[in-house]
C-alpha positions in Angstrom: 0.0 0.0 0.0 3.0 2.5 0.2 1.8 3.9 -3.7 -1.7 4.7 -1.2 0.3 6.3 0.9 2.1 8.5 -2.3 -1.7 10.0 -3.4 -3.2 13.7 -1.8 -5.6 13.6 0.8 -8.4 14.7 -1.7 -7.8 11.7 -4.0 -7.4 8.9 -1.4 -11.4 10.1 -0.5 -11.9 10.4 -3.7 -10.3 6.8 -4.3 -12.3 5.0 -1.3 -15.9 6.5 -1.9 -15.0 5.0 -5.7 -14.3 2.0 -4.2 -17.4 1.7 -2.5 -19.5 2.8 -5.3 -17.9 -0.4 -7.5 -18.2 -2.5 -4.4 -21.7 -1.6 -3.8 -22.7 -1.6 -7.3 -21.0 -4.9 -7.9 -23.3 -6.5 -5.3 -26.6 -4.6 -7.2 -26.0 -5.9 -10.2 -24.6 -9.6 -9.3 -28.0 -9.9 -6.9 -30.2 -8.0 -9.7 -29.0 -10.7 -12.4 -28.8 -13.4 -9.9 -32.5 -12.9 -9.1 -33.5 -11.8 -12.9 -32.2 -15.1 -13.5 -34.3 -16.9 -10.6 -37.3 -15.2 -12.0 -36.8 -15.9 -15.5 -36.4 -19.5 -14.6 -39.5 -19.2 -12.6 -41.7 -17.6 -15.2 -40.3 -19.9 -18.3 -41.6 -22.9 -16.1 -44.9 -21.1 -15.0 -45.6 -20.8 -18.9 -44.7 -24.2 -19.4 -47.0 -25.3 -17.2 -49.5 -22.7 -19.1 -48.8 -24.9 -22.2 -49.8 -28.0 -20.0 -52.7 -26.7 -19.0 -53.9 -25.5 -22.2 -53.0 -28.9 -23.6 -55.5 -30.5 -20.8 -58.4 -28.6 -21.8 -58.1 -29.2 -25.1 -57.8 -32.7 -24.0 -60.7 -32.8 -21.9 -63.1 -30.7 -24.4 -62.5 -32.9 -27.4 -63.0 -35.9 -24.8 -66.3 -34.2 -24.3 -67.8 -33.8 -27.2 -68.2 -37.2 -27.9 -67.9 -37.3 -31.3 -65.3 -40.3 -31.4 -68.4 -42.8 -31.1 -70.0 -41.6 -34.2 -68.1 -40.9 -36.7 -66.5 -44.7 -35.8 -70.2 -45.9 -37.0 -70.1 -43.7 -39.5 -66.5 -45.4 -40.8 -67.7 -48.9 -40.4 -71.0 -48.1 -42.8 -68.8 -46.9 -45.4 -65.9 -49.0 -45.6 -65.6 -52.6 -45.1 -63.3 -54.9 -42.0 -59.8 -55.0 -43.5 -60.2 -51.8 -45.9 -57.6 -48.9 -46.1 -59.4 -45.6 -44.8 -58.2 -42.6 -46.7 -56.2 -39.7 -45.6 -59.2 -37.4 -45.7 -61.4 -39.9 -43.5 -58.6 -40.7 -41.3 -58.0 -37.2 -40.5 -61.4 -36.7 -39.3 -61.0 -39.7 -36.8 -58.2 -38.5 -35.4 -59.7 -35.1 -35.1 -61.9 -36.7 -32.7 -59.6 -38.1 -30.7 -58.5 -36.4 -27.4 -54.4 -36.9 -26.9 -53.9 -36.6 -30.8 -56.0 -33.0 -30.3 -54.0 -31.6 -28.0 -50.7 -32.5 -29.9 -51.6 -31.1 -32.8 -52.2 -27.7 -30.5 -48.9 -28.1 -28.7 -47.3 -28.4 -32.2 -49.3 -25.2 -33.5 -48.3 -23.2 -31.1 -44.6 -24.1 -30.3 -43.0 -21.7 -33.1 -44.9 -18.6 -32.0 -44.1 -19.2 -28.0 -40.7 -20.3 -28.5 -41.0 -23.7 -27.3 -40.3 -27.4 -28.4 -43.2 -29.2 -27.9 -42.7 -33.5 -28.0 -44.7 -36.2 -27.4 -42.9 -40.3 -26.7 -43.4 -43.4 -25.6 -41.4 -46.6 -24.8 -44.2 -48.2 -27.3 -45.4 -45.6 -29.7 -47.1 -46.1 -32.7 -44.8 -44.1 -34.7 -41.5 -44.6 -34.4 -40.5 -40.6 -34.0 -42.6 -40.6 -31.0 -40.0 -43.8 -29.4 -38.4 -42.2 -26.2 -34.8 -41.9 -25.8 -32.3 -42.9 -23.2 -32.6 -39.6 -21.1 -36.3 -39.7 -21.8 -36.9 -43.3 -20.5 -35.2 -41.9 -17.4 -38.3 -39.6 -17.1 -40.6 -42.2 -18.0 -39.7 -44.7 -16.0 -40.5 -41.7 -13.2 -43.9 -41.3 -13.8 -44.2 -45.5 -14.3 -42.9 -45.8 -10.9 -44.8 -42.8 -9.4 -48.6 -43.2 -10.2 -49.2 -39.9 -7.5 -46.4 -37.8 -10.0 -48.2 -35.4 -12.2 -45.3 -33.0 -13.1 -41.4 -33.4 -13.4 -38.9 -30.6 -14.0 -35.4 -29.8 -15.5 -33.9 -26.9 -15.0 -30.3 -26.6 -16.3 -28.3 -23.9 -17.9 -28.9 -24.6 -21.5 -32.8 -25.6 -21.3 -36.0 -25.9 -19.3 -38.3 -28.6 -19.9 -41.6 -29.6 -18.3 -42.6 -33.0 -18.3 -46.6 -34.5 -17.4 -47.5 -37.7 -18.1 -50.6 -38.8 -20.4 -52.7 -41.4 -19.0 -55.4 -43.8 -21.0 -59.0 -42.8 -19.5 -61.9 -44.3 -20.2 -63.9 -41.3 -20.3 -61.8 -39.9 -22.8 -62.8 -42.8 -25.3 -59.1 -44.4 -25.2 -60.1 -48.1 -24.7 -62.2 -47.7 -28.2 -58.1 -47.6 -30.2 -56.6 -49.4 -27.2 -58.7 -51.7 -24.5 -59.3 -55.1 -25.5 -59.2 -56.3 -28.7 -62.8 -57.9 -28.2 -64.5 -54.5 -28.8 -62.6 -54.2 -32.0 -64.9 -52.1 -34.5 -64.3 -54.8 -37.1 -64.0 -57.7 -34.8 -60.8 -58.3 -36.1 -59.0 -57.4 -33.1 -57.8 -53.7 -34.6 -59.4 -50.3 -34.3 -60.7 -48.1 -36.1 -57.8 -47.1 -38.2 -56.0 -50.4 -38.4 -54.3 -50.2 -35.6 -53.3 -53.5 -33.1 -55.5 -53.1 -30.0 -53.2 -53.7 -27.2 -55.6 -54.7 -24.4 -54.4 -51.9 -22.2 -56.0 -51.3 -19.0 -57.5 -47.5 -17.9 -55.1 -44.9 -16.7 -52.0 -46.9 -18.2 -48.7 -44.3 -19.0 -49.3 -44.1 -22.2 -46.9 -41.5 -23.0 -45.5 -38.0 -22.1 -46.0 -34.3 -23.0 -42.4 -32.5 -22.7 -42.7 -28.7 -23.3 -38.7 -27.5 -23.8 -37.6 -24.0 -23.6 -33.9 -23.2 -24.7 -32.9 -20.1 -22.6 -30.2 -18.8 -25.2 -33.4 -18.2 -27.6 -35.7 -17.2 -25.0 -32.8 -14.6 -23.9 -32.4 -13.2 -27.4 -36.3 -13.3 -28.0 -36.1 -10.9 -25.0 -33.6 -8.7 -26.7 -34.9 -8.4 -29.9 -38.0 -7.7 -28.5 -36.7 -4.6 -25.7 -33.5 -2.9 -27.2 -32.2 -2.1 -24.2 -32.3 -5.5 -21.5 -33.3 -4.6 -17.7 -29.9 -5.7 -17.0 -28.3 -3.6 -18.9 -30.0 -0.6 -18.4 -29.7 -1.4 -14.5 -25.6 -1.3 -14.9 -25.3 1.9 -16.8 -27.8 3.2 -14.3 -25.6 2.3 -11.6 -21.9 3.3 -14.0 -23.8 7.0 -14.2 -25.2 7.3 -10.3 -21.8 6.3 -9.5 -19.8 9.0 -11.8 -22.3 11.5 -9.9 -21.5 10.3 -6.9 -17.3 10.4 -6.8 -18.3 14.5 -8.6 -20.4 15.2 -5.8 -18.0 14.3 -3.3 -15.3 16.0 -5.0 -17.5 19.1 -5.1 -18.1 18.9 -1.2 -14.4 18.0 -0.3 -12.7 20.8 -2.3 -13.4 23.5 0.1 -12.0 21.3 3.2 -8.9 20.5 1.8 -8.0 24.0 0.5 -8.6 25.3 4.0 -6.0 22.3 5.5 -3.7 23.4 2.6 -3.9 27.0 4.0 -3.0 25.8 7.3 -0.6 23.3 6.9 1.5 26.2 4.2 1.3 28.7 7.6 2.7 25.7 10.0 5.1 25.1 7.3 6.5 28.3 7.4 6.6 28.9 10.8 8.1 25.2 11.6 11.0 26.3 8.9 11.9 29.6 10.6 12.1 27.9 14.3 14.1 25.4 12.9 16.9 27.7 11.4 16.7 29.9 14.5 17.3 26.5 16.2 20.0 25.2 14.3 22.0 28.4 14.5 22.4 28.5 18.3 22.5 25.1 18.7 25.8 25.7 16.0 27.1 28.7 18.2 27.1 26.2 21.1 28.3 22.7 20.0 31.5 25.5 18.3 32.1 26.4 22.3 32.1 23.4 23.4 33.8 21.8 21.2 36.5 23.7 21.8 36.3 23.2 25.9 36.1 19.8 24.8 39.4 19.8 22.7 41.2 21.9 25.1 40.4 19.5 28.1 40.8 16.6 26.1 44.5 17.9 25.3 45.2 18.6 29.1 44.0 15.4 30.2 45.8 13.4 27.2 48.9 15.5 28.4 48.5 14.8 31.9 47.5 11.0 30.7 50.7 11.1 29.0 52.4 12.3 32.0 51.2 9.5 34.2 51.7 7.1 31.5 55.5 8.1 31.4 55.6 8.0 34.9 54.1 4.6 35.5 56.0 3.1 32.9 60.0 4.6 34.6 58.6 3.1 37.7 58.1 0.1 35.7 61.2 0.1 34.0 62.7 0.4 37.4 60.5 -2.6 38.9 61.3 -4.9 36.0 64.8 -4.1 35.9 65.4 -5.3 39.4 63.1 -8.4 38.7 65.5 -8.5 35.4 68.2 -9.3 37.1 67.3 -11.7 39.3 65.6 -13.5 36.5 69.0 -12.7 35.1 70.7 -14.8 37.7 68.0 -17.8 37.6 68.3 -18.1 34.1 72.1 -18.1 34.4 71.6 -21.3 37.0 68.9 -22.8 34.6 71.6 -22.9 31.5 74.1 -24.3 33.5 72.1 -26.8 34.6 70.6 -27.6 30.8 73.8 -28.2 30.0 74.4 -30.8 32.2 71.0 -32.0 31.3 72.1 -32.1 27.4 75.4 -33.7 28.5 73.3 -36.9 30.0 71.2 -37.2 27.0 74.0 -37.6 24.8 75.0 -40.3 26.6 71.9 -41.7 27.0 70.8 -41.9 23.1 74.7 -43.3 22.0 73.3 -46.2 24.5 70.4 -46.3 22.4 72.1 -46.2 19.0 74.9 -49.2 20.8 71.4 -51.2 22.1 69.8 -51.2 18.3 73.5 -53.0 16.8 72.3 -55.6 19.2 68.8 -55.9 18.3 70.1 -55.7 14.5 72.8 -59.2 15.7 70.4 -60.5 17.4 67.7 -60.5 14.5 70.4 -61.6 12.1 70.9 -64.5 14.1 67.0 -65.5 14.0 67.2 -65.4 10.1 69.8 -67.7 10.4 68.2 -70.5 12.2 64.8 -69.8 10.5 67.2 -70.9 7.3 67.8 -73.9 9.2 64.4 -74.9 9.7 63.7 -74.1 6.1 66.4 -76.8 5.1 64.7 -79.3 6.7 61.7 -78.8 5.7 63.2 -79.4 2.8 65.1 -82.3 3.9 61.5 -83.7 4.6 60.2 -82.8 1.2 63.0 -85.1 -0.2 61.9 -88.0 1.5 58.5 -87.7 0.8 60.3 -88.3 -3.3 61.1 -91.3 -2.0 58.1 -92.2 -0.5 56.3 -91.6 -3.9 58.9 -94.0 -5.8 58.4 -96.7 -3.1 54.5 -96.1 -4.1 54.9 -96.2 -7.9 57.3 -99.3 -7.7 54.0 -101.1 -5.1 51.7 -100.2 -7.7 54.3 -101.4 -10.8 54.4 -105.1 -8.0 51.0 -104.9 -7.4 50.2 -104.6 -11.6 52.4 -107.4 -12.0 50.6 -109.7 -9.3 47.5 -108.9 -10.5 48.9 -109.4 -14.4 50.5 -113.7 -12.8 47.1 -114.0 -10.9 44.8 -113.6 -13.8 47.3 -116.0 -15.6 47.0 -118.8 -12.8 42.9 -118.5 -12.9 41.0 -119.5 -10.4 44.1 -120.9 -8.1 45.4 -117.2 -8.3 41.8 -115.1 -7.6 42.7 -114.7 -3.8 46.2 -113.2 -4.7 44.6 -110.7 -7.7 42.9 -109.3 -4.5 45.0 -109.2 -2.5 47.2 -107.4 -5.0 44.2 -105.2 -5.5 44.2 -104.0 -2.2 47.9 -103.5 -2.2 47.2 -101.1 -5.2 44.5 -99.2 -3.5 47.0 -98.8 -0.2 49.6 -97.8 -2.7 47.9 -95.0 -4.2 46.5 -94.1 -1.2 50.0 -93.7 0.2 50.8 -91.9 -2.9 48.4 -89.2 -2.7 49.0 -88.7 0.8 52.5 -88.4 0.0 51.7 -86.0 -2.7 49.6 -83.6 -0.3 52.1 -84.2 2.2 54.5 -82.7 -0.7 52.5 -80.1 -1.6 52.0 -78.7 2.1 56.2 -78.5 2.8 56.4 -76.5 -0.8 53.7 -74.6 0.7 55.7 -74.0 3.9 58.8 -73.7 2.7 57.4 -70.9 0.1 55.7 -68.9 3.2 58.5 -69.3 6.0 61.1 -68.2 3.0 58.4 -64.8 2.7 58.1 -64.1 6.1 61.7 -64.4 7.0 62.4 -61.7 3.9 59.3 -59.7 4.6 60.1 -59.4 8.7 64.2 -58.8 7.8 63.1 -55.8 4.7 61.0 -54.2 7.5 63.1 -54.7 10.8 66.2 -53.0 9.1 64.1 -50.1 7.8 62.7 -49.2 11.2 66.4 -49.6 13.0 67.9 -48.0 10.1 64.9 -44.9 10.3 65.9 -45.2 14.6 69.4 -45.1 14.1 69.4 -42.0 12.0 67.0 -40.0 14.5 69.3 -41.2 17.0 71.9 -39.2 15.1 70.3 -36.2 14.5 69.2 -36.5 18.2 73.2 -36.3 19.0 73.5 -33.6 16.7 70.5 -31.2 17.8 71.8 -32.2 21.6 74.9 -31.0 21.1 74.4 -27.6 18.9 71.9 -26.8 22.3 74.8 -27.4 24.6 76.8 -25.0 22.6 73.9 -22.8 22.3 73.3 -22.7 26.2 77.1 -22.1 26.9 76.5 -18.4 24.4 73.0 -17.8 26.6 74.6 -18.2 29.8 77.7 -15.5 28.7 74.7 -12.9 27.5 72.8 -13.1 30.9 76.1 -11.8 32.5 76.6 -8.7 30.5 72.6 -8.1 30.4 72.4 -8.4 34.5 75.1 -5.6 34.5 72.8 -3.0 32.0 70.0 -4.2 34.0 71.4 -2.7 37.1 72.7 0.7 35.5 68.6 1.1 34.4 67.1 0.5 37.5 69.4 3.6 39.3 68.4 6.2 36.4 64.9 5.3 36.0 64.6 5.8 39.9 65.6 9.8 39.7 63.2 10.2 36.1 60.7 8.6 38.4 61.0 11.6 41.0 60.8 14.7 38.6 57.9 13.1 36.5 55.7 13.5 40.1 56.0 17.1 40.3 55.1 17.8 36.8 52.0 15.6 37.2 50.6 17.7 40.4 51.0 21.1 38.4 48.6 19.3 34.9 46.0 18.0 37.7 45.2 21.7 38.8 45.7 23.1 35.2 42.4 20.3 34.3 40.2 20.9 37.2 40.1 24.5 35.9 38.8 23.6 32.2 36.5 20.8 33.2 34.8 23.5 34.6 34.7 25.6 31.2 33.5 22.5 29.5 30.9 21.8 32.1 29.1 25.2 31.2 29.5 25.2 27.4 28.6 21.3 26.9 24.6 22.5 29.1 24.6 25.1 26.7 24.6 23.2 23.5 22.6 20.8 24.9 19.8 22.9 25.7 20.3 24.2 21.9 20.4 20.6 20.8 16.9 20.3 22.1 15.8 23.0 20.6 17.1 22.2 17.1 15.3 18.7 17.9 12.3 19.9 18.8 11.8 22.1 15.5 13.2 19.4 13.3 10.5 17.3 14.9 7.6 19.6 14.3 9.1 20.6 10.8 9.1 16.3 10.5 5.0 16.6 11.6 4.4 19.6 8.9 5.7 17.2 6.4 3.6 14.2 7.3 0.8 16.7 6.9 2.0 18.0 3.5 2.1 14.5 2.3 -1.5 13.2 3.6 -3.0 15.9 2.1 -1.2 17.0 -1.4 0.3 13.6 -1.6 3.8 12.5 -2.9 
């Protein structure tokens, strides 16, 4: 809403009482078509059910008349049972009869009332009058419902008004369609050569459907009146509103040029207190500002002052704790030398301790060699194992070979040698696993023993050079320390010569502190006075820049941005 907030005061009121014209006018004309509509609805059904009526009486007066009765006599003097009655003859029946009466009406009349007007059946005697799905649906209402005399509906695109049409007796109906005893010819068929179909009185024989399509109906109604109620009712309401929003500008103008009259003379007014204002309040701040500066120089002088001061008695506090830290750190050296001396020692002890290790390991290679060789020692006699097998399976060949020869005095040898074939390749292939498992070994302790030696030398060799550079850095720091320990001499010496002169700095410093103290008291006072007087200026200046702030605001509600 901040372009709202932009507009004058005259066009915001000018801006809402259009609103609520539209607003208010909206709701007239949605409820005026909204209920033009209901009643247009209402009055299409109400002359439907007109049509209806009008359709009954005609009905009911042909029915009364009575003339079906004759001119049925009349028919069977001149023509014969089975004869063809012409057109002429056959219009004259039908004349008489009641339902076909008041079709031909609702027909006559449909065109000039702007209405469809249809009769069906679910068993017509012509085949246009057959109902159709959606009109079996309304059927099959009134079939169901004896007590339902009227059904409506009422959708956007049409109106239709449905009654049924019932067989009466009174109405001379059984004479085309009651039973086919009665039949004029005695043939079974009526009077025009219709089937009689034995129906009983107040069957459904059909139904009466007056339609109305609203999109004619509506443009009926606009052809007829040039100018609809609807849209006569919106310019109506377009024009009272455009005389509204100029009657309220008309009663407003007078108002606002009166606020614009005031709100000019604040304006003014609001602009000279402000410069008045901002003038002393700019005498003021310039004197005290300069109170300001010229205390803020004393009392960085004097902070100076007592800076120095602090710091020589400092100096002269530190340099005595210099030296005795000067003297500690000469006691602490000495002793890190000695310190550095025993470490020496201790990591050549180190670096003699890891040539043993590195013996001792090369002596654990050397009898996992050993243990190698006679695994391998084993591996050879398990060769000879597997030629003892292959010369028992070469004897046992050959014993089986003599036993088949001897027949049946050798069949307890053959197995015999059999089984000494069976044990000999079973010792064979144990022999081979065996083989294969010492190959095996052999193949892993051999990897192990040159894995573990690879890595074991690496990591003594990797200790024995930090254990060198160990030595190194141990003995660069001794030197080191030795250089420290002569520097802490001549700096204890300076350290002393310091602490004596700072001592007498110390004492003049004082006095010239005491003499800036008094100098400040004075001009604190100065700035005391001059800082209430721009203050009170200050307030001033704010209170006009407020009201000038206020005379805007006003400015901008009523002339706008």
């Amino acid at each position: 809403m901040n372009w709202f907030s932009r507009l004058s005061f005259k066009t915001r009121i000018l801006s809402i009482v259009s609103l609520a014209i539209f607003i208010c006018s909206a709701i007239a004309i949605s409820g005026f078509l909204y209920f033009n509509n209901k009643e247009m609805h209402r009055g299409i059904i109400e002359k439907s059910r007109a049509i209806h009526l009008r359709l009954e009486a005609a009905t009911h007066y042909v029915a009364t008349q009575a003339g079906l009765p004759p001119i049925i006599e009349r028919m069977k003097l001149k023509y014969k049972p089975g004869e063809e009655i012409n057109k002429e003859d056959r219009e004259a029946v039908l004349k008489q009869v009641p339902i076909v009466a008041a079709m031909k009406i609702g027909e006559k009349d449909a065109d000039k009332d702007f209405y469809e007007f249809r009769v069906f059946s679910d068993e017509p005697r012509k085949k246009e009058n057959q109902a159709q799905s959606d009109e079996m649906v309304v059927f099959n209402k009134f079939l169901k419902d004896e007590t339902l005399t009227e059904y409506i509906d009422d959708n956007d695109k049409a109106i239709t008004v449905y009654r049924p049409v019932r067989l009466k007796k009174d109405h001379g109906c059984m004479t085309c369609h009651g039973d086919p005893q009665t039949s004029p010819w005695s043939n079974g068929k009526d009077i025009l050569g219709y089937k009689m179909e034995n129906w009983p009185d107040n069957k459904l024989h059909g139904v009466f459907a007056v339609k109305t399509d609203l999109k004619k109906f509506v443009a009926m109604e606009e052809s007829d009146n040039h100018l609809s109620p609807s849209t006569f009712l919106v310019i109506a309401i377009i024009l009272g509103g455009a005389l509204g929003i100029a009657i309220a500008a008309a009663i407003i103008k007078k108002p606002i040029s009166t606020l614009n009259e005031i709100v000019a003379s604040l304006d003014n007014s609001g602009t000279q207190v402000n410069s008045t204002s901002v003038q002393i309040a700019s005498t003021s701040e310039e004197l005290a500002q300069a109170s300001h500066e010229q205390a803020s120089s004393i009392q960085e002088t004097s902070s100076a002052i007592d800076e120095i001061s602090a710091m020589i008695n400092s100096n002269a506090d530190n340099a005595l704790k210099s030296s005795a830290s000067s003297q500690d750190s000469l006691h602490i050296a000495e002793k890190g030398k000695e310190v550095i001396g025993q470490m020496i020692v201790a990591i050549e002890d180190i670096n003699v301790s890891n040539t043993e290790i590195m013996n001792q390991i090369e002596n654990m290679n050397n009898e996992i060699k050993n243990i190698v060789a006679i695994i391998q020692d084993i591996g050879a006699k398990t060769t000879v194992i597997n030629d003892i097998v292959f010369q028992t399976k070469l004897l046992s060949f050959n014993a089986s070979v003599e036993a088949a020869r001897a027949g049946e005095a050798g069949k307890g040898f053959a197995v015999v040698a059999e089984e000494v074939g069976n044990l000999a390749a079973m010792s064979g292939k144990a022999a081979l696993e065996i083989s294969q498992m010492l190959d095996k070994s052999v193949k892993t302790v051999e990897d192990i023993v040159v894995t573990s030696k690879s890595s074991i030398e690496k990591l003594v060799h990797q200790g024995k050079l930090k254990v060198e550079t160990g030595t190194k850095i141990a003995r660069e720091s001794e030197i080191v320390l030795n250089e420290i320990a002569a520097s802490i001499n001549e700096v204890s010496k300076m350290i002393a010569e310091i602490s004596s002169a700072s001592q007498e700095q110390a004492s003049g410093v004082n006095e010239i502190t005491k003499a800036i103290g008094l100098l400040d008291q004075v001009n604190q006072q100065n700035s005391s006075t001059s800082s209430q007087s721009a203050n009170a200026a200050s307030e001033l200046a704010a209170q006009a820049s407020q009201l000038s702030e206020q005379v805007k605001r006003l400015v901008l509600i009523i002339e706008g941005a």
